[in-house]
N, C-alpha and C positions, 0 to 999 in steps of 0.2 A: 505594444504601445511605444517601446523605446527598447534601446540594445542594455540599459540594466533590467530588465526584464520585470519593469514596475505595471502592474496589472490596473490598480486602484490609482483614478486620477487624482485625487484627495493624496496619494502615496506618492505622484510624480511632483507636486506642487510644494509638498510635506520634503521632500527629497532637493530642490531644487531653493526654497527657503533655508533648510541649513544648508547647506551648500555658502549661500550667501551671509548665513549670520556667520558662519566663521570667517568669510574674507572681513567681513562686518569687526569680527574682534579685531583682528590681527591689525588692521588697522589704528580703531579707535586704541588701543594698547599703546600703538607707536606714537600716535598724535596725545594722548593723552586726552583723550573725550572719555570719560567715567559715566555719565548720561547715554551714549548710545553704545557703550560697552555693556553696564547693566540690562539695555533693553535688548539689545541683542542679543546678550546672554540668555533673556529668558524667554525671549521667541525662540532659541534655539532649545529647550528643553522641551517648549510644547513640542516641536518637531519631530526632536527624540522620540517623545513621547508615543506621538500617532506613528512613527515610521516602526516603532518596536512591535504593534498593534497590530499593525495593518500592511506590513510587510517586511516580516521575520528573514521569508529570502533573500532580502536585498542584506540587511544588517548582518547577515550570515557571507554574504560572496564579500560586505566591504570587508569583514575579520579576516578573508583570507588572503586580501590584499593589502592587512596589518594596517588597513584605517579602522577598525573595529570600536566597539566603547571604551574601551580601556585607554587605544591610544587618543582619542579624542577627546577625552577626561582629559588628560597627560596634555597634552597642545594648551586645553581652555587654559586649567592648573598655570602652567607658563605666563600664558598671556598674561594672567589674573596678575601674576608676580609684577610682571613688567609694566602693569598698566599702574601697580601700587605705587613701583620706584617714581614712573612721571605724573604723579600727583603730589599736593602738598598735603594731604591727608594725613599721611602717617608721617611720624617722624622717622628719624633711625633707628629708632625700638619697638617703634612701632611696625616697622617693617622688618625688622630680622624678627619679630613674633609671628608675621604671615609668615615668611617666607619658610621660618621652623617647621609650621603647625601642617603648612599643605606640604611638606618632604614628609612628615609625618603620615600626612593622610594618603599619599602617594605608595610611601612603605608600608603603610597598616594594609595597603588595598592590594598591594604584589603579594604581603604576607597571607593575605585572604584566599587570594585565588591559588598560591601553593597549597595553604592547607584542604582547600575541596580538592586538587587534584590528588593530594596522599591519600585521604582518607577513600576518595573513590577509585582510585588505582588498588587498593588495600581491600576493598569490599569486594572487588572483582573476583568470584573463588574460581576455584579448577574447572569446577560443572556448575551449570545452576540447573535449577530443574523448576516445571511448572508442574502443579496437579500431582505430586509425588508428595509423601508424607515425609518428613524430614526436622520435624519439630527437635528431635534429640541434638542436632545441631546447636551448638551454643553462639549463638548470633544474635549481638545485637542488634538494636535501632538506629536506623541511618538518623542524620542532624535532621532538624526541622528543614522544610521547604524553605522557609522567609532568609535561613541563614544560608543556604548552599545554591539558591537558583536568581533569575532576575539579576544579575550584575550590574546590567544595564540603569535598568531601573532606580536599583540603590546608588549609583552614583552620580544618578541625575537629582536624588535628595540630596547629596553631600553637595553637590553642585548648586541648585535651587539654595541652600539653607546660604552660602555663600556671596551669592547673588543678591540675594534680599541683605546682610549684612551690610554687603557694599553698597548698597541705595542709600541705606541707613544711614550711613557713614558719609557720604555724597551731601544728603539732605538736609545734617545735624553739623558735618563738620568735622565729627568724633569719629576718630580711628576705633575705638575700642567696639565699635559695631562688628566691623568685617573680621577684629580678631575674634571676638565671642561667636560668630557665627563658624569661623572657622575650626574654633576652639569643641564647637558644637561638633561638626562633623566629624574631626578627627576623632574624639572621642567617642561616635557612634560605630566609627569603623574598626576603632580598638575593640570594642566591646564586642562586635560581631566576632573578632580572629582569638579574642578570649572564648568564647561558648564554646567554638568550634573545636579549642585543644582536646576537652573531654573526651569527643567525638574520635579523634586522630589515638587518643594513647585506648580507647578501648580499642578500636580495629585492629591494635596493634598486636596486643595483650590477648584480646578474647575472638579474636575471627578464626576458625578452625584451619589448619591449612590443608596441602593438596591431598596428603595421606590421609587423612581423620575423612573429607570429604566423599573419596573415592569410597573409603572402607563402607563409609552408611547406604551410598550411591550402592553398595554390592550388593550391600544387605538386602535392601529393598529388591534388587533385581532376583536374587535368589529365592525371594517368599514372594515373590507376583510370577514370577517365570512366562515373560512374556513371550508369545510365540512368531509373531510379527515384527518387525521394524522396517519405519517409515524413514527414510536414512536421505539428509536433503544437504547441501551444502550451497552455497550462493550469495549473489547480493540482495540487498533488502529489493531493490526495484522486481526482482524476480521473485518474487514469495506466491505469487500466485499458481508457480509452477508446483511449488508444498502442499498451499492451500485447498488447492481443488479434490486433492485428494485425501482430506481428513477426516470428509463425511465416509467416506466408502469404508476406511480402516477403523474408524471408530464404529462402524456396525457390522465388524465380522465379530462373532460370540464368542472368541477367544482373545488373552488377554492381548493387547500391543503396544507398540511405543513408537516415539516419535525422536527420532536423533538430530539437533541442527548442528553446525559448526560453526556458525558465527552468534554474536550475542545478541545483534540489530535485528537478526531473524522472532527473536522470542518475543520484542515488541511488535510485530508484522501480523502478528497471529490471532485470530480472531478467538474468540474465548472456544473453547472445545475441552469435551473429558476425558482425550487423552492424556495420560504420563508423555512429558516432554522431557528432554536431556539437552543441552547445550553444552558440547565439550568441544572447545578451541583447538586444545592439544591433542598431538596426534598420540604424541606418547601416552597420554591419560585415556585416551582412547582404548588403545590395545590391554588398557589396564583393567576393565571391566567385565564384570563377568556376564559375559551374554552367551554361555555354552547353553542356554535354554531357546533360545532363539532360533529358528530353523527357515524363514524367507526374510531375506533384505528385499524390500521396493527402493528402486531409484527413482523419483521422476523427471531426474537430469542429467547429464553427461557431465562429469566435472573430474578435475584429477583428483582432487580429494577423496573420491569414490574409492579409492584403491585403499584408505587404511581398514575401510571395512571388508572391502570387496577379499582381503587376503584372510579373512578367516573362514577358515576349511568345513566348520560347520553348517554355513548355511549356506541356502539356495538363494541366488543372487536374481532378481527381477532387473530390468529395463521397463520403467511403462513409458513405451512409445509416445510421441504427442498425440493429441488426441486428432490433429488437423486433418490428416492422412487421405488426402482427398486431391493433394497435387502427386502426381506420380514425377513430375521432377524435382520433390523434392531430396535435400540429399539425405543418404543414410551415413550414420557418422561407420565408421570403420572399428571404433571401439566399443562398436555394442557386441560384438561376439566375445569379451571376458565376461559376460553374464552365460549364468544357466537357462535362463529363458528372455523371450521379448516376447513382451504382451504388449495387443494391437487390438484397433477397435473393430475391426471386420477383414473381410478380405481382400480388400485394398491394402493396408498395412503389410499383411503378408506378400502378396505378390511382390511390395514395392521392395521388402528385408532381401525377398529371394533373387530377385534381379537383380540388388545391386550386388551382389555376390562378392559379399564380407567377411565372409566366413559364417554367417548367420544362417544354421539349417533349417529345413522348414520344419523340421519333428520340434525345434527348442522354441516355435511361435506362438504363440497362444491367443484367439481370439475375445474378448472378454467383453464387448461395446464400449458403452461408452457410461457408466455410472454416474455420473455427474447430472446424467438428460432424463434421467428414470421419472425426475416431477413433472418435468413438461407435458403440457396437453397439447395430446396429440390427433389432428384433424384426418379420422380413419376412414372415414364416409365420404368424404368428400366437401370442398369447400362451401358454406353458406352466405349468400352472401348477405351483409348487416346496412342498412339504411344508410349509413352512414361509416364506408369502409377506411380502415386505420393502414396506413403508410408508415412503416418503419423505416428508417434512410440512416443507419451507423458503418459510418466510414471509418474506416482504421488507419488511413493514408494520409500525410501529408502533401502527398506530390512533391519530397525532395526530390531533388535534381539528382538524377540518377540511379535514384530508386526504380529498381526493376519493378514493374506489374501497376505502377504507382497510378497512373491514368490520370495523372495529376488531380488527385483529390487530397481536398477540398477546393482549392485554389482553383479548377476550371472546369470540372465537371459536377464539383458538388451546387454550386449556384445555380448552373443550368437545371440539375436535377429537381433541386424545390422550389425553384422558379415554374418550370413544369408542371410538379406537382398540385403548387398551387393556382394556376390555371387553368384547371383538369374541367374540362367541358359538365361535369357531373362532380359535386361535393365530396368531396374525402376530408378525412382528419391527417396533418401529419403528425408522428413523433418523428422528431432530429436529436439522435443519442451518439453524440463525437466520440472518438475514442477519446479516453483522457490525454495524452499526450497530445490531443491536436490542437496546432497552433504555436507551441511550442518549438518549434525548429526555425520556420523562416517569420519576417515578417510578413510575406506576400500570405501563410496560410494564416497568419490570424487575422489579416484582413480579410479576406476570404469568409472565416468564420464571421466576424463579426458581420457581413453582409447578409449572409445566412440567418442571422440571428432576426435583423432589422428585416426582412420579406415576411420572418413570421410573427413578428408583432407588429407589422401594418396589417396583413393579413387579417389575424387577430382581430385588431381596432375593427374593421370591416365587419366582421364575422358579429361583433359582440354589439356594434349600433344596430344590426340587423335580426339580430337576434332576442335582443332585450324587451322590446315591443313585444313580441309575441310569446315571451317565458310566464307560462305557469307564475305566480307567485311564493306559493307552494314548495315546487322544485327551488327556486333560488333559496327559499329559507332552509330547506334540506341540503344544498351544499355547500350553505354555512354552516352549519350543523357539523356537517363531516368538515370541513376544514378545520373550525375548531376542534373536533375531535383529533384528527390527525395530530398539529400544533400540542396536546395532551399527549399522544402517543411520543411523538418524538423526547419531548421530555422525562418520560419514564423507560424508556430505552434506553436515554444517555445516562439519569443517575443508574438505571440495572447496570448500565454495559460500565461503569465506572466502578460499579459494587465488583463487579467479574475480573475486571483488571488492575483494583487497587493503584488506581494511580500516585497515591502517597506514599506509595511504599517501594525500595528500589527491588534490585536484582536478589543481593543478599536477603533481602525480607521477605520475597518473592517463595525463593527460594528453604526458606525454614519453615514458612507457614501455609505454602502455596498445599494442603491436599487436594485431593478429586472437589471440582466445584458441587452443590448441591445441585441434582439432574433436574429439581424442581425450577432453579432457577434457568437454569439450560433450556429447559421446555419454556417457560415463561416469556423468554426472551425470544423466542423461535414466535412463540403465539403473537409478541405482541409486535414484531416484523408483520407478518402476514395481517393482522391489524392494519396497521400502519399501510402498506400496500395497498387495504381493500380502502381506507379512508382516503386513499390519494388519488386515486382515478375515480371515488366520488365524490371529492369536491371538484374535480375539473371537471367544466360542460362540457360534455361530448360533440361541439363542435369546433372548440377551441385546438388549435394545434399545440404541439407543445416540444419546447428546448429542454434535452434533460441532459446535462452537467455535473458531475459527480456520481456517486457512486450509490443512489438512492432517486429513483425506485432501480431496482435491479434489471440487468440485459435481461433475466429469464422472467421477469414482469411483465415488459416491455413486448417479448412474444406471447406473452399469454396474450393482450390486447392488440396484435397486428394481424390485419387480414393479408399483409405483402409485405417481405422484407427486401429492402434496395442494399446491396452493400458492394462489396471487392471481393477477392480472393483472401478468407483468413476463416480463424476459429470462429467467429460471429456466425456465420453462412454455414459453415458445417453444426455447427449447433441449433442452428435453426433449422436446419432440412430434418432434424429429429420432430419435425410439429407435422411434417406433411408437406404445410403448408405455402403456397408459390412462394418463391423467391427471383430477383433479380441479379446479375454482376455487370459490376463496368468492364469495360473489354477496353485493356490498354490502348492507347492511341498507336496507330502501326502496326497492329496485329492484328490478322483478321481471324471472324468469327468462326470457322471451322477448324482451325488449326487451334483456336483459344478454347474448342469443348477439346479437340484430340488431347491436349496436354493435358488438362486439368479436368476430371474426373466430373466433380460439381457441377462442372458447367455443361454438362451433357443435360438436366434436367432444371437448369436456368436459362429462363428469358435474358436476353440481352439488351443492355445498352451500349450504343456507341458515344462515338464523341457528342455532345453538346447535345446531352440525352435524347437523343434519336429515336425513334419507336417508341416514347413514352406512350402514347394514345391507345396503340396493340398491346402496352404491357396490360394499362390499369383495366382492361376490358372485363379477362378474365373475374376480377372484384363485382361485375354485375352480375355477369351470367358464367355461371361455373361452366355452363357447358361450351365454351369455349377454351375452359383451361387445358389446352394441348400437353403440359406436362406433365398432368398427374401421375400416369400410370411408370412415366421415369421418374417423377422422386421417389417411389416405391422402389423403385429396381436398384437408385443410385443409392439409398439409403441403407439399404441391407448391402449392399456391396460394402457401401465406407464405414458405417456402424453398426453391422450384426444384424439379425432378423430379431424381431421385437420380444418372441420367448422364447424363455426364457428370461427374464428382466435381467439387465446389465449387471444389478448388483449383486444378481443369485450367479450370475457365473466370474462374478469375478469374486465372489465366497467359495465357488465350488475351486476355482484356480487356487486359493491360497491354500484350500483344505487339501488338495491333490500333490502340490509341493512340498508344503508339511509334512505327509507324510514321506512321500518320496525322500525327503532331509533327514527325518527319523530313522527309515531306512540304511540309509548314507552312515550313519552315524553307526548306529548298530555293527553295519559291516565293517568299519574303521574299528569300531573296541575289540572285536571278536578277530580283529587282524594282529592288534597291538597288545593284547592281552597276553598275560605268561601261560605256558602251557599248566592243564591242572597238574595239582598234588606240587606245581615248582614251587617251593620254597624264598624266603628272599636269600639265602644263602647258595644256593640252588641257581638261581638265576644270575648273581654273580659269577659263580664260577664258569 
């Protein structure tokens, strides 16, 4: 919408009104107007108000361009002073009483936000740990919510309480208004930086430090003796390279763990029953006893890999990306310090062996792809449904210069559901953006919102024409399920807020966090899949549909498409695990035999060109299967790129970790029986 990147019009107008109520004060201050300083002041608080609401990221980018709320307290504060001096309101004691009271409140609010940073810098321990029992820990209770968060907020009350004093004071006459009001605030502010001392000298006193924490952190590792680790290090935006892999390690029947290195990572993490470890330091690291331990997973390339990667004990994984479908893509060079790379078929291999990294093909291991095991998958052959579903999730912005980009959304994606939807024969679309789209230029989130506006005319269309002729019945049925749904969602968020304790920080986290109850784990699992099946029946099935965020799920989304449109990325190889057609856009400037030679996938996809070309030939197939010319290549391309179907992905990549384990055990074995004293040596014996 704008280069501060304000989403919500209500938030550009909210943003552009203060804006104006502070030239508003600075003004009225200088001229002495008390009347349109008060009123400005407190249109600028509603402001506050809704922009704190309703666009978090904006009031986050002005903090770090040190216009934040503090200093905009700080500016009002000023004004407020200088608007006192040019009035005759106060006298001269009257005004060194403001002028006291708001240094005061100014200092009670600096002393406020020092004391939350100690106490949270001081809470911060060595390791935290999720789903680990660690009650023996003597850890306190962080401060209440109401005292340590919301800054903002709280001194738009000290503000507000101010504001109304000075009316008062305006109205009557009487200075002692805006001092009492003042008198008010600052004293709310002392009293908040008074509560909080307790809080500061117990952290100080009673929070265990780095020794006492490792020590229990060992203990526990020595009476679980896990035999896996899940070893990830990264930024929070990347957690999904963690994530995808925690259902797979949480159902090998042996015990594991899960290692991050940053602490953003441990909020990222979806509730799960694994033991989690979060150790920043490298030194704290090498301090733990993990000689039970026998395969490290990586599922990223990071140099932080090496303070694990250098203990002798275990067997180090690589698990390759899962995309493995572009043969030019690169192979990093430092995947041959692992003892193995595991890949999802024999694409992955070929591509380790060719680029010749040093990666032998004895250390590869094929394992599919465990993530795709739920999917349903279309083994018979396609059917086709009255009413066939278009799935169209673009991953591209069409930045300038982006290779492969095909300029999507911004010039292929419009053409595409423009197309779609005036498909000579009815279809349904889903349009599922990647999350990041729109986000880079503004030309793509124009683009999108175009996109958006074709399928809710559409839509309108669909729902005049359709309404006449609905069942009564049906429509009372899919209010039913939307209600139901609207129920679902609400008991997901208080469960999924029971699972994450949001009141509680890291340190509390941490001492109380054990293994969640599995009952609640399944519960949560059940009442997704709930929620799923209530979401695509309240939608008429012949409404199209924008899905935005992160619910219903990509792997939803294939369950209900009889055709996927997309690019070149993980979307499209996940979805060739259904069978089922798929399409790629074919960059602009590259032709279409040279774009299947490259890229693997696209041997067994239909193509688009520029300005979705061939749409007509694509959707055909969706009537009559027996023109689907691809079938028998996404068979061929799918076992290539992801394994052949059995074995399930998730029995051989159990049998890969059981197979290494032991091989590690081995390892080990031969190292004590190398390093071991000869028998009958004595310790004296062996000195000499």
């Amino acid at each position: 919408m704008n280069r501060l990147g304000i989403e919500n019009p209500r938030g550009l107008v909210a943003f552009a009104a203060l804006t104006g109520c502070l030239v508003t004060l600075a003004v009225a201050a200088l001229t002495g107007a008390g009347g349109v300083f008060a009123a400005a002041g407190l249109l600028g608080c509603g402001c506050e108000l809704l922009l704190h609401r309703t666009e978090p990221g904006l009031m986050a980018r002005l903090g770090r361009l040190h216009m934040g709320a503090t200093s905009r307290f700080e500016i009002r504060c000023v004004l407020l002073l200088l608007l006192l001096g040019r009035l005759h309101v106060t006298g001269p004691i009257g005004l060194a009483a403001a002028m006291t009271l708001v240094l005061c409140l100014l200092a009670g609010q600096a002393l406020h936000a020092a004391l939350i940073t100690l106490i949270r810098r001081r809470r911060a321990l060595a390791v935290a740990a999720r789903n680990i029992d660690l009650r023996r820990l003597d850890i306190s209770d962080r401060p209440p919510r109401r005292l340590t968060e919301w800054p903002g907020q709280r001194m738009l009350v000290y503000e507000l309480s101010a504001l109304l004093g000075l009316t008062a004071s305006l109205l009557t006459g009487d200075a002692r208004w805006v001092v009492a009001a003042l008198t008010l605030a600052a004293g709310s502010c002392l009293i908040t930086v008074v509560a909080l001392v307790p809080y500061l000298v117990r952290a100080i006193r009673r929070l265990p430090g780095a020794a006492q924490v490792l020590a229990e952190v060992d203990a526990w590792l020595i009476q679980r003796r896990p035999r896996t680790v899940l070893y990830f290090s990264g930024p929070r935006d990347r957690a999904d390279q963690l994530t995808r892999w925690l259902g797979p390690v949480a159902a090998l029947p042996t015990p594991s763990l899960v290692i991050v290195r940053e602490r953003e990572l441990l909020e990222a993490l979806e509730p799960t029953p694994l033991p989690v470890l979060c150790v920043p330091s490298a030194a704290h690291l090498s301090q733990l006893d993990l000689g039970g331990v026998r395969v490290a997973l990586y599922p990223a390339n990071t140099g932080r890999n090496i303070h694990l990667l250098r203990i002798p004990t275990m067997q180090h994984v690589f698990l390759a990306p899962g995309g493995d479908g572009d043969e030019a893509a690169a192979v990093d060079p430092y995947s041959k310090v692992y003892d193995q790379v595991w890949v999802a078929g024999e694409a992955g291999r070929r591509r380790h062996v060719q680029a010749a990294v040093g990666v032998e093909d004895a250390d590869i291991v094929e394992i599919g792809r465990p993530q795709l095991d739920g999917l349903r998958v279309d083994r018979t052959g396609h059917t086709p449904a009255p009413l066939p579903t278009v799935l169209y999730a673009p991953t591209r912005d069409g930045a300038a210069g982006e290779p492969g980009a095909a300029g999507e959304p911004d010039t292929a994606g419009e053409s595409i559901v423009r197309a779609l939807l005036d498909s000579e024969r009815p279809l349904r679309v889903l349009y599922r953006p990647h999350p990041p789209t729109g986000h880079r230029t503004p030309e793509a989130r124009a683009a999108h919102r175009r996109i958006v506006a074709l399928i809710h005319a559409a839509n309108e269309r669909r729902t005049a024409d359709a309404l006449a002729e609905a069942p009564e019945d049906a429509e009372a049925q899919r209010t039913e399920d939307a209600r139901r749904r609207a129920e679902l969602t609400k008991h997901i968020a208080a469960l999924d807020a029971r699972l994450r304790r949001a009141d509680a920080d890291e340190a509390m986290l941490t001492r109380d966090r054990a293994a969640p109850d599995p009952a609640l784990l399944t519960e949560a699992e059940g009442l997704r899949r709930q929620w799923h099946q209530a979401h695509w029946a309240a939608s008429p099935p012949w409404l199209h549909q924008v899905i935005e965020g992160d619910l219903p799920t990509l792997h939803s989304c294939f369950d209900q498409a009889d055709l996927l449109i997309g690019d070149l990325s993980d979307v499209v190889g996940d979805f060739l695990a259904t069978l089922k057609p798929y399409a790629l856009t074919v960059p602009a400037g590259l032709d279409e035999e040279e774009f299947r030679r490259q890229n693997v996938v696209a041997r067994a996809a239909y193509l688009l060109g520029p300005g979705a070309s061939a749409m007509q030939d694509l959707l055909r197939p969706l009537f009559d299967p027996c023109l689907d010319e691809l079938r028998i290549a996404r068979h061929e391309v799918k076992e290539f790129l992801l394994g052949p179907s059995t074995p399930p992905s998730i029995q051989r990549f159990t049998d890969a970790v059981d197979a290494l384990a032991e091989k590690g055990e081995t390892v080990v074995r031969l190292r004590d029986l190398h390093t071991a004293p000869p028998p009958g040596a004595g310790r004296w014996s062996v000195i000499r």
